[in-house]
Every structure is written in structure tokens, then in C-alpha cells.
C-alpha positions as CSV (number, residue, x, y, z in Angstrom):
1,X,-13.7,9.0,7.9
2,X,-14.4,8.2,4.3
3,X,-11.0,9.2,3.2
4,X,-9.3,6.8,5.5
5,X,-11.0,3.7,4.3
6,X,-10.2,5.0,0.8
7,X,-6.9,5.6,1.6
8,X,-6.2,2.4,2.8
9,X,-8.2,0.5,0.6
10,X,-5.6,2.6,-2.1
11,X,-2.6,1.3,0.0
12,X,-3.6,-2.4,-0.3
13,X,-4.2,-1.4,-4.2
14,X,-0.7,-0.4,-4.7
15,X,1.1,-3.2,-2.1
16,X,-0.4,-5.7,-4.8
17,X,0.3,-2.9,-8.1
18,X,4.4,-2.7,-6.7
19,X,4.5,-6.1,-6.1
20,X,3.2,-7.1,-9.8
21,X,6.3,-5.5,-10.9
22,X,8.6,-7.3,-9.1
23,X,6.2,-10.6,-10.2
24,X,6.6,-9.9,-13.4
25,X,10.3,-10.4,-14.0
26,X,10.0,-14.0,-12.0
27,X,7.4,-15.2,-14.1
28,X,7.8,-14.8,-17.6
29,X,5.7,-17.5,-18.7
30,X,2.6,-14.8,-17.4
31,X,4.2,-11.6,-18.8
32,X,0.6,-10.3,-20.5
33,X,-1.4,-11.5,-17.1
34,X,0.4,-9.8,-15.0
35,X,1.0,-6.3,-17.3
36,X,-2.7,-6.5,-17.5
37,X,-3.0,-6.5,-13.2
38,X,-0.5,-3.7,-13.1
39,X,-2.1,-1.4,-15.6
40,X,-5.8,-2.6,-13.8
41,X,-4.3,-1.9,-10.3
42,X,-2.4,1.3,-11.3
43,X,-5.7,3.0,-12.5
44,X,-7.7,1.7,-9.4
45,X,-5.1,3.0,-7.0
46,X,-5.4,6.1,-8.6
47,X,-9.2,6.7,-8.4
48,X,-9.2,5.9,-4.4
49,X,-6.4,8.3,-4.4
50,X,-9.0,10.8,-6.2
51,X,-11.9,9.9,-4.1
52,X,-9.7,10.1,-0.4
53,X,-8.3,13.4,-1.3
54,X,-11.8,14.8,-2.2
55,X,-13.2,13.9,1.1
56,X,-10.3,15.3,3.3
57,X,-8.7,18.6,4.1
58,X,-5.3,17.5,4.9
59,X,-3.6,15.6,1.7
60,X,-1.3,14.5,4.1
61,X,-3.0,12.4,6.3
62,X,-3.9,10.2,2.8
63,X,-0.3,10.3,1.8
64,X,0.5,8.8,5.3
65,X,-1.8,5.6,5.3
66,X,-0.4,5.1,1.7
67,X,3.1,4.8,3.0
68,X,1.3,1.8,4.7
69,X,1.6,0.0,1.1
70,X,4.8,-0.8,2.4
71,X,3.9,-3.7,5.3
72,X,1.2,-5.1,2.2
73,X,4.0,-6.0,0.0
74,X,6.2,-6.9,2.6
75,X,4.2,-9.7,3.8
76,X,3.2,-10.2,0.1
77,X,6.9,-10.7,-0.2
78,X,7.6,-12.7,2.9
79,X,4.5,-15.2,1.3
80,X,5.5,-15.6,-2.6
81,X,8.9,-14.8,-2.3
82,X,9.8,-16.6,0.7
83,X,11.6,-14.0,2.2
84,X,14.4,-14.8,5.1
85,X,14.9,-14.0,8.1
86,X,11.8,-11.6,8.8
87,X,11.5,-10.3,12.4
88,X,7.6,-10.0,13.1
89,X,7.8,-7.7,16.1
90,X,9.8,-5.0,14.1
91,X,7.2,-5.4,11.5
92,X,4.7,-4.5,14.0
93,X,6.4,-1.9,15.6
94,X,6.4,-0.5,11.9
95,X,2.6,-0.4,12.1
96,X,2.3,1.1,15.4
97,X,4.8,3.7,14.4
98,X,3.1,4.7,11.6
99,X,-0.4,4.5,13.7
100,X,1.3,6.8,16.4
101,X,2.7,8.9,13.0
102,X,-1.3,9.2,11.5
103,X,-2.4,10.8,15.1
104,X,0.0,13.1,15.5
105,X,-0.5,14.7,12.3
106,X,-4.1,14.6,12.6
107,X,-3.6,16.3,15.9
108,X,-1.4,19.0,14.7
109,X,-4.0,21.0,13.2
């Protein structure tokens, strides 16, 4: 159970890390701030990584709930970057897919 929290807590982790990147080319003005939160984030992301993997048997049921990284910086995104035309019920069907994706794989073995 460990690795899942650790997984996901690495998710969130690199949702904020990927979208730092894409921050830093708006802002200029915070160019060392932000390179600072990347680098920071990068090495955090990569410790719960570390610590998810050591506590499961299957790498790729961590691999899966870090694809979920994806739906953080998307609503990261949709908030900062005011994003357009966003369809919340695809972006929940995203989840649930990938929800439906993690037991299935854990069930396969």
C-alpha cells in the first residue's frame, strides 16, 4: 500500500516539476525561482520514485499512477494558464480509465 501513496505523492511531484518548465518561459522576471523549484522537485520526484519501487514487486503498477501526473498539470494548466475550452467529464473519464487501467494490472498477476 506504501508504494501507492509514494507513487502518487511522486505524480503530484512531477505535475508541479513539468509544469515549472513550461512557467519558466512565461515568467522571466523569476527565471532563478523557478530553476531552483525544478531542480528541488526533480530530486524529490525522484526519491518517492526510489522509495515506491522498493516497496513493490511490480514496477509497473508505480509507472502507472505516475502517468497520473498528467490530470495534475492539466488542471495546473487549466488554473494558471487559463486554458480553453476544457471538457470536465472527459477529464474524469481520464481518471477512471486509468483507475480501471491500475486494477487490471494489479489483477493480472
Amino acid at each position: 500500500m506504501k508504494e501507492y501513496l509514494f507513487s502518487i505523492l511522486a505524480a503530484f511531484v512531477i505535475a508541479f516539476h513539468l509544469f515549472s518548465l513550461k512557467l519558466l518561459s512565461v515568467y522571466d522576471q523569476y527565471f532563478y525561482e523557478i530553476l531552483g523549484f525544478i531542480i528541488v522537485t526533480m530530486l524529490i520526484s525522484r526519491y518517492l520514485i526510489y522509495l515506491a519501487m522498493s516497496e513493490t514487486n511490480n514496477p509497473a503498477d508505480v509507472h502507472l499512477l505516475l502517468n497520473t501526473s498528467v490530470f495534475v498539470t492539466l488542471l495546473l494548466s487549466v488554473y494558471f494558464l487559463k486554458l480553453k475550452n476544457f471538457d470536465i467529464i472527459r477529464y474524469i473519464t481520464g481518471i477512471v480509465v486509468v483507475i480501471i487501467g491500475l486494477y487490471i494490472v494489479q489483477t493480472s498477476y
